[in-house]
C-alpha positions as CSV (number, residue, x, y, z in Angstrom):
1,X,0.0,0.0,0.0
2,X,1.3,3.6,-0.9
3,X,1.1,6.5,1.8
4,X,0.5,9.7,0.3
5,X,3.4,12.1,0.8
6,X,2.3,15.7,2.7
7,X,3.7,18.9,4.1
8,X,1.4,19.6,7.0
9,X,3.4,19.9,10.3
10,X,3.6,16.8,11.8
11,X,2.7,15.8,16.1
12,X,5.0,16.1,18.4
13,X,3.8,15.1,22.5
14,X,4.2,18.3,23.1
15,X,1.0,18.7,20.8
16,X,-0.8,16.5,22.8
17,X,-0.4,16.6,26.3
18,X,-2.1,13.9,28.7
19,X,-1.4,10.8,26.8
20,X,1.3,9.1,28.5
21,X,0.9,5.8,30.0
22,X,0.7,5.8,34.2
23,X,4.4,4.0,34.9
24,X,2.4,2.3,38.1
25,X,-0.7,0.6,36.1
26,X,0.4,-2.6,35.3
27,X,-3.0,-3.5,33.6
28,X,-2.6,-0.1,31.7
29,X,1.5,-0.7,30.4
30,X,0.2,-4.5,29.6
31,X,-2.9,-3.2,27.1
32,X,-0.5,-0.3,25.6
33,X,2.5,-2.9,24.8
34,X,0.4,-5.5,23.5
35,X,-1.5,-2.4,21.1
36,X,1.5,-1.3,20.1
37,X,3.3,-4.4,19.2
38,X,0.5,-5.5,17.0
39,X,0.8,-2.0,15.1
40,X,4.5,-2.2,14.3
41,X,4.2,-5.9,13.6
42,X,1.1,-4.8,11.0
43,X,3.2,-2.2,9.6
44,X,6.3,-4.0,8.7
45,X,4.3,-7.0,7.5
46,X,3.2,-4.5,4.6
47,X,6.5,-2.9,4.5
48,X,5.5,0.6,5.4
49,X,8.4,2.5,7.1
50,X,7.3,4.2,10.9
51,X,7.8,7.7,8.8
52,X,5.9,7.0,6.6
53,X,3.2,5.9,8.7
54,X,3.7,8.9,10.6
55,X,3.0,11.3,7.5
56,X,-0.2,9.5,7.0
57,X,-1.4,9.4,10.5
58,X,-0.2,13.5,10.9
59,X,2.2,12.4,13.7
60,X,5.8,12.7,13.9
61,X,8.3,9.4,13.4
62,X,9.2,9.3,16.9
63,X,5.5,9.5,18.1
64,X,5.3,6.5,15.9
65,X,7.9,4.5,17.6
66,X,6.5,5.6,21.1
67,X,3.1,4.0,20.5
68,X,5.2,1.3,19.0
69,X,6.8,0.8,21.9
70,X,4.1,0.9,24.2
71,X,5.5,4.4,25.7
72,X,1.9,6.3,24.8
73,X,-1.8,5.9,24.5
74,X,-2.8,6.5,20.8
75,X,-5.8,8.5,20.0
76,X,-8.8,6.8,19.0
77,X,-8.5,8.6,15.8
78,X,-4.9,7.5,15.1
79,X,-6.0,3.7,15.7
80,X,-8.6,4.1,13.2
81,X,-6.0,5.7,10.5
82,X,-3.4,3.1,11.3
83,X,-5.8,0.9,10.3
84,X,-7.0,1.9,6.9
85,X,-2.8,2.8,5.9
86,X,-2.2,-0.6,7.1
87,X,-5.5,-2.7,5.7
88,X,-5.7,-4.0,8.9
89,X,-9.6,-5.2,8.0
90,X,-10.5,-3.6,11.6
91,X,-8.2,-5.5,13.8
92,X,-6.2,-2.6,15.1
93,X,-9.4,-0.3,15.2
94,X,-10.8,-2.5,17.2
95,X,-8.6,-2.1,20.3
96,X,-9.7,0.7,20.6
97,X,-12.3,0.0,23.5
98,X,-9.1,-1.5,25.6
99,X,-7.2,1.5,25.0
100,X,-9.6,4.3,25.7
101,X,-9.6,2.7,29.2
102,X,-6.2,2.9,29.8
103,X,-6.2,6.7,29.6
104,X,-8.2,7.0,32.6
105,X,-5.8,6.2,35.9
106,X,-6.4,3.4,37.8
107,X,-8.6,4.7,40.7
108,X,-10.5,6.4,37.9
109,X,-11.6,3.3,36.4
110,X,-12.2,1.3,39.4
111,X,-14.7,4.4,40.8
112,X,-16.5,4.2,36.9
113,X,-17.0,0.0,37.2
114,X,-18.6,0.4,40.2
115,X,-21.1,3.3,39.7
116,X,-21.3,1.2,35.9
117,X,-23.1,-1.3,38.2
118,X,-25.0,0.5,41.0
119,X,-28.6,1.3,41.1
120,X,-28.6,3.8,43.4
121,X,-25.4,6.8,44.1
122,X,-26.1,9.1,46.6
123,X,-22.8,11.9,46.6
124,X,-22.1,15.3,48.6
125,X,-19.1,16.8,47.8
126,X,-18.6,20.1,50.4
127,X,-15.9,21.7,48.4
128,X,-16.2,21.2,44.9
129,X,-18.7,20.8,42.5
130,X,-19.0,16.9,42.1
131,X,-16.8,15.2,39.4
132,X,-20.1,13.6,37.9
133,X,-21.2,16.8,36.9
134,X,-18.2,18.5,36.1
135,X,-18.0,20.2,32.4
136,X,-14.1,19.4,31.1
137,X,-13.4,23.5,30.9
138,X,-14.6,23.6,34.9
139,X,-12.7,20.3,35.3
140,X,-9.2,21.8,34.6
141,X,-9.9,25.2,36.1
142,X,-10.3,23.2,39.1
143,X,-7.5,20.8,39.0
144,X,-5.5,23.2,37.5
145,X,-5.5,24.9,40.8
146,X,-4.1,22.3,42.8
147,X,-0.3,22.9,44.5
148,X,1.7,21.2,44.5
149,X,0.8,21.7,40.5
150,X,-0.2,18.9,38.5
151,X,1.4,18.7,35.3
152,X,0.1,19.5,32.5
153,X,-0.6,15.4,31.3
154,X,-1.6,14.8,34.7
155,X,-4.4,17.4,34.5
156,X,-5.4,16.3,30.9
157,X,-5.8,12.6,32.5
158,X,-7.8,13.4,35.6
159,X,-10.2,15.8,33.1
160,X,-10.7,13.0,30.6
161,X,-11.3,10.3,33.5
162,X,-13.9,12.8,35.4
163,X,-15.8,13.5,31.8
164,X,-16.2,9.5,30.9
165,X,-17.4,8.8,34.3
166,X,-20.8,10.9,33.0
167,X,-21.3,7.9,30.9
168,X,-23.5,6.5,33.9
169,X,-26.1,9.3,32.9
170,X,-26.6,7.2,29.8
171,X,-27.2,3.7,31.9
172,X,-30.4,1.8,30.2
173,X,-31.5,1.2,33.0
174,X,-30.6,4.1,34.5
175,X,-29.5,4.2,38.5
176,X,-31.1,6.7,40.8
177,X,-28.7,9.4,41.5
178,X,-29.1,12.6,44.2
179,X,-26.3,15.1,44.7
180,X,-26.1,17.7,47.0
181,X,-24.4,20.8,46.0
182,X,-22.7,23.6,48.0
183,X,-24.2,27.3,47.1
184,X,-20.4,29.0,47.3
185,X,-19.3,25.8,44.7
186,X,-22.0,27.3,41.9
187,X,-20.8,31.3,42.6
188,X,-16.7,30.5,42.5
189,X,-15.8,31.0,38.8
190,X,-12.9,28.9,38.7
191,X,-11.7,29.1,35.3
192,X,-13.6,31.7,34.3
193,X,-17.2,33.5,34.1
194,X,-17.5,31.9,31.1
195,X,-16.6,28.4,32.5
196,X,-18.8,29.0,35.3
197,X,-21.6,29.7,33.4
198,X,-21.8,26.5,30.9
199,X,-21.0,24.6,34.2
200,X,-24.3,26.3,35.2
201,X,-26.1,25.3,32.3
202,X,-24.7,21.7,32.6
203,X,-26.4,21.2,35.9
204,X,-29.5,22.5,34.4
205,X,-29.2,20.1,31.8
206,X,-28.3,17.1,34.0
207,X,-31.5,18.1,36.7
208,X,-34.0,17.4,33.9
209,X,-33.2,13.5,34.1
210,X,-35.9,11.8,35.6
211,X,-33.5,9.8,37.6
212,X,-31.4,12.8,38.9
213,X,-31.8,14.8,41.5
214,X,-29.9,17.8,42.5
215,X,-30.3,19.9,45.3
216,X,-28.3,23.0,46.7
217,X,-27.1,23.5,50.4
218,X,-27.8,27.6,50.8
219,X,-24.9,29.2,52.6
220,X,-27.2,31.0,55.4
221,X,-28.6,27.6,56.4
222,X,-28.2,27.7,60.6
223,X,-28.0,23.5,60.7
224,X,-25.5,22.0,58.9
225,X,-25.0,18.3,59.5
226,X,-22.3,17.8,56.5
227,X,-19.6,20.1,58.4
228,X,-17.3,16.4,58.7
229,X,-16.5,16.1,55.2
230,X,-18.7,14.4,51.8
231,X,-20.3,11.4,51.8
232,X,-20.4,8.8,48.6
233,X,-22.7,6.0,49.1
234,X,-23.3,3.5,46.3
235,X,-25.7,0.7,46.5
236,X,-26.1,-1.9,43.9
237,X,-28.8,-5.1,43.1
238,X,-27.7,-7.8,44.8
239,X,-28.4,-5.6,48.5
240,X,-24.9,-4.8,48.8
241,X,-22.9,-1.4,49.4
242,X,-20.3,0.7,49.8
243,X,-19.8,4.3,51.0
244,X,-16.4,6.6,51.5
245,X,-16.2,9.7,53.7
246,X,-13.6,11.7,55.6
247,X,-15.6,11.2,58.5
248,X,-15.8,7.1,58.8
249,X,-13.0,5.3,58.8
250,X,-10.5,7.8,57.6
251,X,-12.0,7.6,54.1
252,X,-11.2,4.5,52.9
253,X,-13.9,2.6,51.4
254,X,-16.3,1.0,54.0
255,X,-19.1,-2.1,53.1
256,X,-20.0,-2.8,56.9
257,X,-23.7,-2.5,57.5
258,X,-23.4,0.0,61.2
259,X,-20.9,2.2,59.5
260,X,-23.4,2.6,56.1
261,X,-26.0,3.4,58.2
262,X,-24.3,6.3,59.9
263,X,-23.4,7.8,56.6
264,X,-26.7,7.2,55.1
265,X,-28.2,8.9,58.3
266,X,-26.0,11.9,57.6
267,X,-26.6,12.1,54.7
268,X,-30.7,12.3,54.7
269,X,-30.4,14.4,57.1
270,X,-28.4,16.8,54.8
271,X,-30.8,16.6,51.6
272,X,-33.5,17.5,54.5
273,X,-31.9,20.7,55.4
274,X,-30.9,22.0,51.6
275,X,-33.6,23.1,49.3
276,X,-36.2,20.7,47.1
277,X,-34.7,19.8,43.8
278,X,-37.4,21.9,42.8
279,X,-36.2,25.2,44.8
280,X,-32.5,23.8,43.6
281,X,-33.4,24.1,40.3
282,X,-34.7,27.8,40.4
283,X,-31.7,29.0,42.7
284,X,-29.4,27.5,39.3
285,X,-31.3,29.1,36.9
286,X,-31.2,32.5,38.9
287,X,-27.3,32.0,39.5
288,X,-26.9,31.4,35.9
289,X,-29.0,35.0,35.3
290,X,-26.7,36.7,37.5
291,X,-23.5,35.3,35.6
């Protein structure tokens, strides 16, 4: 097969930020190294040299090799290019499900099987906006303000994991989900008044589901009973749970049935003292007026 010669300025990482492969996910190096094996083994077998590859693909010859070499996550986009240079019939394209995984770091993924297979998530996050609901523009304002300072691949990983986690709005069926949101979270424009306001519009967007309900904690409310730190409960078909706070055992992970119970407690008792969804909704939709 011939590769078309061209003049356009070819890739470099520098182009693409955030697509390095975690040197501490062994599941993710594995996936990455077998991908790119397959690729370089497909190309020489049709005698295509890596530059040339590279012209064809837009990316430069040593991006080639790094993918190659199991050094970097390809794009979606490349694997599907790779395989119509290389008449691969759709066997490299279709690694692509494998790989798209591997971009998201390991806690990332573990957090998105599980709420992939609970019927009911019930989250309060006291500082932030919750990741669930995070647009990718607010995402990186946020991380972006972290110090010590994330790098720049780093923040470009944790953005990406955060926006394919939203894939559980799309659940058929779909699991019950409530937030509660702080009122300071929806007025701090981190990023920008601009970022603020489609992150606005975003929870508008996401409080029409019929299985999602959000509701805002006002700031002059006199009881408080979320001062200890958020709550994450998740509860799935077969009976069984598992809830995280600051407050219960250090935040790690907790499945006994007494400890549940206390952050399920806490947490009704929260969503009691913030505003109706309803109310929630019209305090958004006024914020977003004022922004």
């Amino acid at each position: 097969m011939s590769v078309d010669d061209g003049a356009q300025r070819l890739k470099t990482e520098a182009d693409e930020p955030g697509w390095e492969v975690d040197p501490d996910d062994e599941w993710g190096l594995a996936v990455i190294a077998t991908v790119g094996r397959q690729l370089r083994l497909r190309r020489e077998a049709v005698g295509i040299r890596a530059a040339e590859l590279g012209v064809a693909t837009g990316y430069g010859e040593d991006m080639i090799y790094k993918i190659e070499g199991g050094k970097r996550i390809p794009r979606p986009e490349f694997l599907d290019k790779a395989d119509e240079v290389l008449g691969a019939g759709g066997l490299i394209a279709a690694m692509k499900d494998d790989v798209a995984k591997v971009r998201y770091p390991k806690k990332v993924r573990a957090l998105a099987k599980m709420e992939a297979n609970a019927v009911e998530i019930q989250l309060y996050d006291p500082l932030n906006i919750h990741g669930l609901l995070q647009t990718p523009e607010y995402a990186r304002g946020l991380l972006l303000m972290r110090r010590p300072a994330y790098t720049q691949d780093e923040v470009e990983r944790m953005a990406a994991g955060r926006v394919a986690r939203q894939s559980v709005f799309q659940r058929d069926p779909a699991p019950e989900i409530s937030f509660v949101l702080e009122e300071w979270t929806l007025r701090r424009p981190l990023g920008g008044r601009v970022v603020l306001r489609a992150q606005l519009e975003r929870l508008l967007e996401v409080g029409q589901l019929r299985n999602v309900e959000l509701q805002v904690m006002p700031v002059d409310r006199e009881e408080h009973a979320g001062l200890a730190g958020g709550i994450e409960v998740l509860k799935f078909g077969d009976g069984s749970a598992v809830g995280r706070s600051a407050a219960v055992a250090n935040g790690r992970p907790v499945t006994e049935p007494k400890q549940l119970h206390i952050l399920e407690l806490r947490y009704g008792i929260i969503r009691a003292q913030a505003l109706t969804p309803r109310e929630s909704i019209a305090f958004v939709e006024q914020l977003l007026g004022e922004t």
